[in-house]
LUMKOL-466245 format. One record per residue: residue number from 1; residue in three letters; z, y, x of N, C-alpha, C, CB in turn. Coordinates in steps of 0.02 Angstrom, whole numbers, plus 32768, in hexadecimal, padded with zeros to 4 digits. Atoms other than C-alpha are relative to their C-alpha. Glycine has a CB too. Layout:
LUMKOL-466245
   num   residuo    n.w    n.v    n.u   ca.w   ca.v   ca.u    c.w    c.v    c.u   cb.w   cb.v   cb.u
   NUM       ALA      Z      Y      X      Z      Y      X      Z      Y      X      Z      Y      X
...
***
This chain:
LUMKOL-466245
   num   residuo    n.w    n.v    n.u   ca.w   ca.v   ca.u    c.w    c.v    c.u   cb.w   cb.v   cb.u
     1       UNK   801E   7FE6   803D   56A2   E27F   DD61   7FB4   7FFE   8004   8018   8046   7FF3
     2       UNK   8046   7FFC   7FEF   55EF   E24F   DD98   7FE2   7FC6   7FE8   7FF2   8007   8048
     3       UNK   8033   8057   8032   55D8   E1AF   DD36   7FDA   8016   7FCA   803A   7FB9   7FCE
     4       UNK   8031   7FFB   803D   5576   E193   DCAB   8017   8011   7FAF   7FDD   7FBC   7FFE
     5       UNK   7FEA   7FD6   802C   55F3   E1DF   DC42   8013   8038   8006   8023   7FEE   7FE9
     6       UNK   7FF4   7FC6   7FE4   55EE   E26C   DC9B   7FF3   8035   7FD1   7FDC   8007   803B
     7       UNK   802C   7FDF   8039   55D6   E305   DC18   7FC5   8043   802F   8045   802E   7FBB
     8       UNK   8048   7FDC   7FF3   551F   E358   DC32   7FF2   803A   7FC9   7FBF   7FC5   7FF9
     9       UNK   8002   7FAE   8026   551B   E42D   DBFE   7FBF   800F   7FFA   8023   8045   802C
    10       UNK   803D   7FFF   7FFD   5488   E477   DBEC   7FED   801C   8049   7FE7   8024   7FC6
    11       UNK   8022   7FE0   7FC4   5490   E4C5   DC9B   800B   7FC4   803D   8027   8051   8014
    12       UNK   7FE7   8046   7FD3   54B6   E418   DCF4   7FBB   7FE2   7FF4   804E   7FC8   7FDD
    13       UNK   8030   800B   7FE0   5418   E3DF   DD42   7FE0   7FA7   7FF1   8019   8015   8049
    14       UNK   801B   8041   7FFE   5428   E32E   DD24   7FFB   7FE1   7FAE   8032   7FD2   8032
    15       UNK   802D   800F   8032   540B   E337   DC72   7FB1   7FF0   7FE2   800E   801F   7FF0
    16       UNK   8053   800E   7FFB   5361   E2E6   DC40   7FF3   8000   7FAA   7FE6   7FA5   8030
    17       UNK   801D   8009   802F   5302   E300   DB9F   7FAC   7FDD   8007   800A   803E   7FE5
    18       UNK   803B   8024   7FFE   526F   E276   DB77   7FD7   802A   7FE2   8001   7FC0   7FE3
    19       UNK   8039   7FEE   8015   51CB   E2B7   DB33   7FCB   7FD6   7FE5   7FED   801C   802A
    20       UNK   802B   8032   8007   514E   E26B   DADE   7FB9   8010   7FED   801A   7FD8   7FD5
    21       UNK   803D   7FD5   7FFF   508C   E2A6   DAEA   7FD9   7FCF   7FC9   7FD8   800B   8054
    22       UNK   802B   8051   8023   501F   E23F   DA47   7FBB   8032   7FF6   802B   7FD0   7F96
    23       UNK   803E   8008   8018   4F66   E251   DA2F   7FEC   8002   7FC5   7FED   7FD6   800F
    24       UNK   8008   7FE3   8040   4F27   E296   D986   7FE5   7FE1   7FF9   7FF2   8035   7FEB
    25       UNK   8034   803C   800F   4E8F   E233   D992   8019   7FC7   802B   7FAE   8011   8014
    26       UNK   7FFA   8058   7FCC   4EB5   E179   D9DE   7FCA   8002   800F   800F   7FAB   7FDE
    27       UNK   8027   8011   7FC2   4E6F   E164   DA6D   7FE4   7FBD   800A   8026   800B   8037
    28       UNK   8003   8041   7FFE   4E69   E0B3   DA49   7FAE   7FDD   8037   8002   7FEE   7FA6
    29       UNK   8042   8021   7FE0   4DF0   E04E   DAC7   8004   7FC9   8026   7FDE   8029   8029
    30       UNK   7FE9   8040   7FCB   4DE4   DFA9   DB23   802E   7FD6   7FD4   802E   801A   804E
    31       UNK   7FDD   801D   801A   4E38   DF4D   DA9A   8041   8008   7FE9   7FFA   7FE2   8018
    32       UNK   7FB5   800B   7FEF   4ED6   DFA3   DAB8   8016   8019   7F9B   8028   8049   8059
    33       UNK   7FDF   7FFB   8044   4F4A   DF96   DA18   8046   8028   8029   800E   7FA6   7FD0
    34       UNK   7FC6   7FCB   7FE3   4FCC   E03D   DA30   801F   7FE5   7FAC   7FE6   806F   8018
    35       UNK   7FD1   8010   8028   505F   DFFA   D9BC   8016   8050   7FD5   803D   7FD8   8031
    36       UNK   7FD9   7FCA   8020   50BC   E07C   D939   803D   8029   8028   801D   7FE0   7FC4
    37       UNK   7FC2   7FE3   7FCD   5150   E090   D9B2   804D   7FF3   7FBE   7FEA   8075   801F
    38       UNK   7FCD   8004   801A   5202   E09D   D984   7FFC   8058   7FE9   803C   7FDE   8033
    39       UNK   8010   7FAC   800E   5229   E146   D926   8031   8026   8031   8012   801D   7FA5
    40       UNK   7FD1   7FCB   7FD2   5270   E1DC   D97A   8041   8014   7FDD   7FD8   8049   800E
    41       UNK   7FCE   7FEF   8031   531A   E206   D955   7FFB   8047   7FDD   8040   7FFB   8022
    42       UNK   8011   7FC6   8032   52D8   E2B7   D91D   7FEB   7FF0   7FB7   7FC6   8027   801D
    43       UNK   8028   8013   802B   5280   E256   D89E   7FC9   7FDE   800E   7FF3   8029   7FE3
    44       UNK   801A   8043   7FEA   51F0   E1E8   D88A   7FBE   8014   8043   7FDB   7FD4   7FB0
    45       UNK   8041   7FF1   7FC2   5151   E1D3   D919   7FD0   803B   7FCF   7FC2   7FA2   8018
    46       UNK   8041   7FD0   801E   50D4   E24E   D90B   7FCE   7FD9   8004   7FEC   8045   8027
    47       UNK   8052   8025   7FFF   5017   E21A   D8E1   7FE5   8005   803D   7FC5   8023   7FD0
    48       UNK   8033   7FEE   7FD8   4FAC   E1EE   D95D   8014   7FBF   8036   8003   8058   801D
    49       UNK   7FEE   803B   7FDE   4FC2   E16F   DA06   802F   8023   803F   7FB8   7FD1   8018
    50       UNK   7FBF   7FEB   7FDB   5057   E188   DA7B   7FCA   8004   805A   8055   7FAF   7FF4
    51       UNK   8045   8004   7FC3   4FE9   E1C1   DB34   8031   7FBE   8028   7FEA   8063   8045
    52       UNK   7FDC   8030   7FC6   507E   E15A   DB9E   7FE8   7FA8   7FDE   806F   8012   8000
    53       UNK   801A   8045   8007   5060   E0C0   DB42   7FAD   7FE1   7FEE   802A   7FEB   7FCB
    54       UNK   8059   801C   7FFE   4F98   E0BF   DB39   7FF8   8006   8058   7FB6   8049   7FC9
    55       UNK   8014   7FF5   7FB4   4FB4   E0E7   DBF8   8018   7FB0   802F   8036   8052   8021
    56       UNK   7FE1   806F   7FE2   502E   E02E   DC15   7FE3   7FE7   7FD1   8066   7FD5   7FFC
    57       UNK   801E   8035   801F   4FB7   DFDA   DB94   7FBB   7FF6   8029   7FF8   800E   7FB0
    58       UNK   8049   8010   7FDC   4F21   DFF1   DC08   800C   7FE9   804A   7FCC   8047   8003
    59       UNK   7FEC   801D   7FC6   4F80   DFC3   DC9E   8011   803C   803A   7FC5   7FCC   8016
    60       UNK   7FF2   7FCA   7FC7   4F8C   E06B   DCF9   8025   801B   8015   7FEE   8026   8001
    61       UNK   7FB5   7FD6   8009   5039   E08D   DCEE   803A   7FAC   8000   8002   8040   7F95
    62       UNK   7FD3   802F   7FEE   50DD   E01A   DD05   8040   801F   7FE1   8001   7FF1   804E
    63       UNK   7FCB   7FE5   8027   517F   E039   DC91   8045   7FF4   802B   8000   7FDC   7FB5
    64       UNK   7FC4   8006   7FDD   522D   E04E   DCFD   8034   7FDF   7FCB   8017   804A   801C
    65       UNK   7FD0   8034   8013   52AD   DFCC   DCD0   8045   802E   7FFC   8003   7FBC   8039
    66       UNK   7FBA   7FE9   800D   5347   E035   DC77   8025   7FCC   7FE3   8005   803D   7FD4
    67       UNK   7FC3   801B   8022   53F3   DFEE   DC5E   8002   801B   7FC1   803F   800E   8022
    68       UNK   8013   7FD6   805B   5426   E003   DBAA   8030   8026   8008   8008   7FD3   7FA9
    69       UNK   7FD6   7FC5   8005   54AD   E085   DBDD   7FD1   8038   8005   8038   8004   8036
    70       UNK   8028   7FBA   7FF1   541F   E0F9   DC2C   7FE5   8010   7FB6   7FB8   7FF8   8040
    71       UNK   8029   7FEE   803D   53CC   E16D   DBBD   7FB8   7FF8   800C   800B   8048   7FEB
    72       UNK   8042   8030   7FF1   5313   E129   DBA8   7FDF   8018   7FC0   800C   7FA1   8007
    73       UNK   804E   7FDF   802B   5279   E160   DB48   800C   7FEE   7FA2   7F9F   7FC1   8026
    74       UNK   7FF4   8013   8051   5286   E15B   DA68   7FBF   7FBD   8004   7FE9   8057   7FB8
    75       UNK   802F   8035   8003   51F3   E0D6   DA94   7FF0   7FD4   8042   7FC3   801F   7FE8
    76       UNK   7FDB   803A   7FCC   5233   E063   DB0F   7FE9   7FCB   7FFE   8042   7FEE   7FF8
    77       UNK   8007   8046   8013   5212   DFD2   DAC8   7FB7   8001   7FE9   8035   7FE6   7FC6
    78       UNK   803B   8003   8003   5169   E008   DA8D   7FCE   7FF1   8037   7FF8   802E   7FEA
    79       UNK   8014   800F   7FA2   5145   E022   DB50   8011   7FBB   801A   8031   8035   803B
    80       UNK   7FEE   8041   7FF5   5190   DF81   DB7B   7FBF   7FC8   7FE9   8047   7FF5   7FD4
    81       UNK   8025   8032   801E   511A   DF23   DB02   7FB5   8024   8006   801D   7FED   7FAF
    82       UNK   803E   7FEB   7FFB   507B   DF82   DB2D   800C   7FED   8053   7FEC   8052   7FE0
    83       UNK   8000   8006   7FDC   50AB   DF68   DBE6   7FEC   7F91   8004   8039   8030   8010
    84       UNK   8011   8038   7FF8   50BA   DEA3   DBC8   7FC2   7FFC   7FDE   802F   7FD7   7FEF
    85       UNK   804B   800C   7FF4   501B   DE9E   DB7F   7FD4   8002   801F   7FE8   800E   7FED
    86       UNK   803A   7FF4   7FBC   4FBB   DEEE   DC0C   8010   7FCD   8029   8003   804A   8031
    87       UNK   7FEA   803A   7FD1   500F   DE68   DC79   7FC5   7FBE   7FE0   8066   7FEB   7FF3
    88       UNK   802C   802B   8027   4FCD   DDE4   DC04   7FC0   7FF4   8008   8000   8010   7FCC
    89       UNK   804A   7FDA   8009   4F2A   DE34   DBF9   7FE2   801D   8032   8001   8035   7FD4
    90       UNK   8001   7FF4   7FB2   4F2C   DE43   DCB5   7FC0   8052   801F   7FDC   7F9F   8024
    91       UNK   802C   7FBA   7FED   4EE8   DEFF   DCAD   8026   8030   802D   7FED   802E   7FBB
    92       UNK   800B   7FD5   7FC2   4ED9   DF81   DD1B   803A   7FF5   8041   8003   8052   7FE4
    93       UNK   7FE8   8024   7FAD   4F75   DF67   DDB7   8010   7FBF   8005   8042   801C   8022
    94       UNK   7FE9   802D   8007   4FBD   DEDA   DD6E   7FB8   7FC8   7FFC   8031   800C   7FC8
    95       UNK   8041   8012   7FFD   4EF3   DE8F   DD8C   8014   7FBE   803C   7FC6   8047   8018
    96       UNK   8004   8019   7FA9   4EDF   DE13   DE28   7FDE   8013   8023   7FF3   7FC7   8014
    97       UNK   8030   7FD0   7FD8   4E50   DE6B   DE69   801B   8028   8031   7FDF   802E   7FD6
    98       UNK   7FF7   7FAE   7FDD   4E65   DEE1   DEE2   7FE8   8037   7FF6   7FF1   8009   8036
    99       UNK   8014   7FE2   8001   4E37   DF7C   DECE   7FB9   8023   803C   802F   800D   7FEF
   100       UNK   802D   7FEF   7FC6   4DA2   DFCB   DF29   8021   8018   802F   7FCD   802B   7FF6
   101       UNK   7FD3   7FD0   7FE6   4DB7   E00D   DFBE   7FE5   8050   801B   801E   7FDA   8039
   102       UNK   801C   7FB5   7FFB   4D8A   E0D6   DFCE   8009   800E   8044   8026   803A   7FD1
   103       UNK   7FFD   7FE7   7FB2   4D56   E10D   E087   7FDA   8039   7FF5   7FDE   7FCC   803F
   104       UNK   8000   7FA8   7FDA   4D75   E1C3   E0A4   7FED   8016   802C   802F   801D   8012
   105       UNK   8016   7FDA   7FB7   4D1E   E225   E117   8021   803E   801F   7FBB   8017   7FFB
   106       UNK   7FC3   7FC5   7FF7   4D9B   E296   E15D   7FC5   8037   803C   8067   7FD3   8034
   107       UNK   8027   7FD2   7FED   4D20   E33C   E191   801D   8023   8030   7FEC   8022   7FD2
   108       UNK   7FDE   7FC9   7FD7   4DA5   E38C   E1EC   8001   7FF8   8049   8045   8008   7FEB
   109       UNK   7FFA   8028   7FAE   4D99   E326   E27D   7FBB   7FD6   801F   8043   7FBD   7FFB
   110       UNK   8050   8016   7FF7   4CE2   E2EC   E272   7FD0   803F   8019   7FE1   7FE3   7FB1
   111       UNK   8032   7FD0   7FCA   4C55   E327   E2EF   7FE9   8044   7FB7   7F9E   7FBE   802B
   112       UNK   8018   7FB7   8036   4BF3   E3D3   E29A   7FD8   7FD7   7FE1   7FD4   8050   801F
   113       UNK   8039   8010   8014   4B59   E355   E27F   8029   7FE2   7FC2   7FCF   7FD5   8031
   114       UNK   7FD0   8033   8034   4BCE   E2E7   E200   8003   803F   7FD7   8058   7FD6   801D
   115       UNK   7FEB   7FDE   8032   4BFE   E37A   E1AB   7FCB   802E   7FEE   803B   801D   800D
   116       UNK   8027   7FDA   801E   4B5F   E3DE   E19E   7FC5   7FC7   7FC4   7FDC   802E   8043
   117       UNK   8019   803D   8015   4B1D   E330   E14A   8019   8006   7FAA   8022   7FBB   8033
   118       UNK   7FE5   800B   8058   4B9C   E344   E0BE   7FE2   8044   7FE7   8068   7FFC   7FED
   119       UNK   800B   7FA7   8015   4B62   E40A   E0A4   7FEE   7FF1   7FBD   7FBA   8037   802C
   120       UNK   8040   800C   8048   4AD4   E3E4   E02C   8030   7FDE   7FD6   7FAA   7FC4   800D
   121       UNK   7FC6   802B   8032   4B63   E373   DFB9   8016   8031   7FDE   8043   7FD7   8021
   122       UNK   7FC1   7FC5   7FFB   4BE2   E401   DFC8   7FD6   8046   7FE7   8024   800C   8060
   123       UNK   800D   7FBC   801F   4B5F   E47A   DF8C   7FDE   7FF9   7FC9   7FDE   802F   8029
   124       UNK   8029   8015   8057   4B0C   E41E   DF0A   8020   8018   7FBB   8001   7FA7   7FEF
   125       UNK   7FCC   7FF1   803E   4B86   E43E   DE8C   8029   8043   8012   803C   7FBD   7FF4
   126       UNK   7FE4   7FA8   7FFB   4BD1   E4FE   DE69   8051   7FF9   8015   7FF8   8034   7FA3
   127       UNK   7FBD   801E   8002   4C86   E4C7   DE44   8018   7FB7   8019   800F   8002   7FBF
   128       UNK   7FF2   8041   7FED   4CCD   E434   DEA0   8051   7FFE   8005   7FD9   7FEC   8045
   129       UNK   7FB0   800F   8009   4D85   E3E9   DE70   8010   7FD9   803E   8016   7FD2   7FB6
   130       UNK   7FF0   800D   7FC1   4DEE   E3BC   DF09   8044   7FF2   7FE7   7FF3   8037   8038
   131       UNK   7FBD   8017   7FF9   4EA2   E37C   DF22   801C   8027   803F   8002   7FB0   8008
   132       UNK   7FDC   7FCF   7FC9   4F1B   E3E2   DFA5   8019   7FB4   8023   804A   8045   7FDF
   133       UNK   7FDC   8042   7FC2   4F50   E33F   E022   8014   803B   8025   7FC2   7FB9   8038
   134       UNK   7FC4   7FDF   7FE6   4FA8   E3C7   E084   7FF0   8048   800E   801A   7FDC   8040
   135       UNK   7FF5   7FB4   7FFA   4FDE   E474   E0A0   800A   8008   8044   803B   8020   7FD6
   136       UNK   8005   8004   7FCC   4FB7   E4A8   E151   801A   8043   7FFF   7FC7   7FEA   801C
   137       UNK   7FCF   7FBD   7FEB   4FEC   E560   E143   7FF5   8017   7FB9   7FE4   803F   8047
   138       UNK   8006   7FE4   803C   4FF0   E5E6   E0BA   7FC6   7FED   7FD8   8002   8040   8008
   139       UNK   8050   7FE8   8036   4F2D   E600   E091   7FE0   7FAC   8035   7FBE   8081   801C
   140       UNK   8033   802A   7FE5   4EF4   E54A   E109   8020   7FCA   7FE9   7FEF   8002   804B
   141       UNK   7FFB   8036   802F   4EEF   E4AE   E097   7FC9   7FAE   8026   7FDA   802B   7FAB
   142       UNK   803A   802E   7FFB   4EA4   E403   E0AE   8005   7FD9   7FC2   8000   7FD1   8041
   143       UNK   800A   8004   803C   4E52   E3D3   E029   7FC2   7FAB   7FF6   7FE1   8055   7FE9
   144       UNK   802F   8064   8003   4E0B   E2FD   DFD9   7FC4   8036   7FCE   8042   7F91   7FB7
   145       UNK   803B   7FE9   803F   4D75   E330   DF74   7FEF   7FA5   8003   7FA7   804E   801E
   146       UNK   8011   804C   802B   4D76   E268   DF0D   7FB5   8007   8007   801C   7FF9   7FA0
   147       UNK   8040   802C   8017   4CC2   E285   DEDE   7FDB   7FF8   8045   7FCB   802A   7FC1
   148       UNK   802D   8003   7FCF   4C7C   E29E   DF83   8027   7FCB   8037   7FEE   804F   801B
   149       UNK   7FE6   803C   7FBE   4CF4   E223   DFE8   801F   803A   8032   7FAF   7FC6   8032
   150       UNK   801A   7FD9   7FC4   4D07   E2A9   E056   8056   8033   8009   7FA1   8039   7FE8
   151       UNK   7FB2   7FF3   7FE1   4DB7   E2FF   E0B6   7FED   804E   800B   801C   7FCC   8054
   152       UNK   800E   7FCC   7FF1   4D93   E3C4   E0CC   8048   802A   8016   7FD6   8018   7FCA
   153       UNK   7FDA   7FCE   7FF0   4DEA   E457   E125   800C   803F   7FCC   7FE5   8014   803B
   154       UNK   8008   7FC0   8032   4DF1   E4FA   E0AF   8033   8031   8019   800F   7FEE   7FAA
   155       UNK   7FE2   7FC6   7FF1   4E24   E5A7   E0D8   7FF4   802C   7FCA   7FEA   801A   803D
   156       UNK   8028   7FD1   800F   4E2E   E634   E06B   7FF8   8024   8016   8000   8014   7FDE
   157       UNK   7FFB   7FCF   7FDC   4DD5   E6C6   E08B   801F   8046   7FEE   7FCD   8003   8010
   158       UNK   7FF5   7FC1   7FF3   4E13   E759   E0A2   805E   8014   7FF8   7FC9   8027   7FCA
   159       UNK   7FC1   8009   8004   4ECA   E728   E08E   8015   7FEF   8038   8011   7FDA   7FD5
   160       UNK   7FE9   8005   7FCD   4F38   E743   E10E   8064   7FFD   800E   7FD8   8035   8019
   161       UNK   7FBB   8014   8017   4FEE   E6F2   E126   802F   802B   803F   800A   7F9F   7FFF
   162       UNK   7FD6   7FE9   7FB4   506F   E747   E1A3   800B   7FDD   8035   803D   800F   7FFB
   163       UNK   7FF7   802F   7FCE   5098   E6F1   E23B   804B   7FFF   8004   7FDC   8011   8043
   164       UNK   7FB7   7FFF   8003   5140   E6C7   E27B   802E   802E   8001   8011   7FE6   8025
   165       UNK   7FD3   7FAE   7FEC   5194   E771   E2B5   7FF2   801F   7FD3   7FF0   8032   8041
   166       UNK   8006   7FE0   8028   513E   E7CD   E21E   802F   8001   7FD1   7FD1   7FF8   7FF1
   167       UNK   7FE2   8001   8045   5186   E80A   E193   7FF7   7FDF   7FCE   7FFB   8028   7FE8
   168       UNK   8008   802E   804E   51A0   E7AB   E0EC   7FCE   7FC0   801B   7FCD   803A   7FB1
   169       UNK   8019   803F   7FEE   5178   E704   E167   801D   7FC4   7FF3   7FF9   7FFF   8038
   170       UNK   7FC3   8032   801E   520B   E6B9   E114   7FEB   7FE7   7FC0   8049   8026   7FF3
***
């Protein structure tokens, strides 16, 4: 009973509902032409530009190849034909170029002089956005900061996690 006529409740997990995010103002740029789409079976598209297909018309995105039993996006075929254009139009992965290549300075493991070098960077600016690359314990993070290139440790302070034998270490 696990095929694809399997029946899907609402508390059965492997039910999937699509979504579709559109842009009030078109975003339109770089030439790209975002098609009308097919309508939704709720009724028709809403105004505006669909984000998934201005995202495979610029090349930054890649559309998964459904059978026509699976269930698959109300604009399928819109994606499809904004995807072969970027091909065409040999933008952004589908490019030959390579992409640059970004060399990280991983701080965590670099002498003090290396890292008192980046300080002045790291303090220039009040707020600085970071990415979590991994969770080392509760409150100790390592953290990419993109604009600076740069690999950091981070602790918070004054937060303190239990250890193994403690209570609520589970």
């Amino acid at each position: 009973a696990d095929g694809p006529g399997a029946a899907t409740g609402p508390g059965d997990s492997r039910a999937m509902d699509f979504g579709s995010v559109f842009l009030l103002s078109a975003a339109k740029g770089d030439g790209d032409v975002v098609s009308g789409g097919a309508p939704s079976t709720a009724g028709s598209q809403p105004d505006g530009a669909n984000v998934a297909e201005l995202v495979v018309s610029r090349g930054f995105g890649t559309v998964i190849r459904h059978r026509d039993f699976e269930e698959r996006s109300n604009y399928y075929d819109a994606l499809l034909a904004a995807e072969s254009r970027a091909m065409s139009g040999k933008k952004g992965i589908h490019s030959d170029r390579d992409p640059p290549v970004m060399h990280i300075t991983d701080l965590t493991m670099a002498s003090a002089k290396k890292a008192r070098d980046f300080l002045p960077f790291l303090h220039r600016s009040r707020r600085i956005s970071a990415v979590v690359e991994y969770v080392l314990s509760g409150h100790r993070f390592k953290l990419l900061i993109p604009k600076e290139t740069c690999s950091i440790a981070f602790s918070f302070s004054g937060v303190r996690c239990p250890g193994r034998d403690e209570p609520y270490s589970d």
